[in-house]
N, C-alpha and C positions, 0 to 999 in steps of 0.2 A: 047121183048123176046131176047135171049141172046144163042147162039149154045155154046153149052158143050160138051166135051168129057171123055170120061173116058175109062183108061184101066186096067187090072186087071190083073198086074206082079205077084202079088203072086200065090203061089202054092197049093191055097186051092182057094175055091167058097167063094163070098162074097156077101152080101147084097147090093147095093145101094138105097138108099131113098132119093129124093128131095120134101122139103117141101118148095111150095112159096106163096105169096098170092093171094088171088082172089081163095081160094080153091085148088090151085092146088096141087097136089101130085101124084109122081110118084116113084114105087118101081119095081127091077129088079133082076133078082138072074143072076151072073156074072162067069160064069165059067174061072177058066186059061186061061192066052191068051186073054180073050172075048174083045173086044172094045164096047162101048156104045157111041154114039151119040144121042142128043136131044136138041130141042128148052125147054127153061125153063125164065119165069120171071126173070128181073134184082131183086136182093136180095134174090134169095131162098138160100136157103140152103140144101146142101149134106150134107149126113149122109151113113157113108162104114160100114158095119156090117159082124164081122165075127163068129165063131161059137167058142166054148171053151168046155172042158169036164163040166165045171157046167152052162151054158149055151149062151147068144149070145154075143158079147162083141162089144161095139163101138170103132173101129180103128180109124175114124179119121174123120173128120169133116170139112166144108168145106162152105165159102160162093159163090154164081155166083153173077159178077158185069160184068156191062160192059164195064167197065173202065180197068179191067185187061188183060196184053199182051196176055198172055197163060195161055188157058184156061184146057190143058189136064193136067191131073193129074195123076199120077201114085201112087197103093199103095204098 
């Protein structure tokens, strides 16, 4: 397992979804400002999703390894 964070500089609410394996998944609605912390599998994968007038749109995407210096991420 591998400690992530994430925080949520833009100026609208976004989706976070982490998908790893062994089943896991985890999804969060992130207000302005919000911080998120969690343990997650080495190789899952984030996914930020935010909203658009025709419907949800994927900003930006993202693997956890635990090889990586810095894990927070800002969108």
């Amino acid at each position: 397992m591998v400690e992530f964070s994430y925080k949520n500089e833009s100026g609208r609410m976004v989706v976070l979804r982490c998908i790893g394996p062994s089943n896991f998944f985890l999804e969060r609605v992130l207000f302005p400002t919000d911080i998120l912390t969690f343990m997650a599998p080495n190789d899952s994968r984030v996914e930020i999703w935010g909203n658009e007038l025709y419907g949800p749109k994927l900003e930006e995407r993202m693997r956890i390894s635990a090889d990586s210096e810095d894990s927070t991420l800002v969108a």
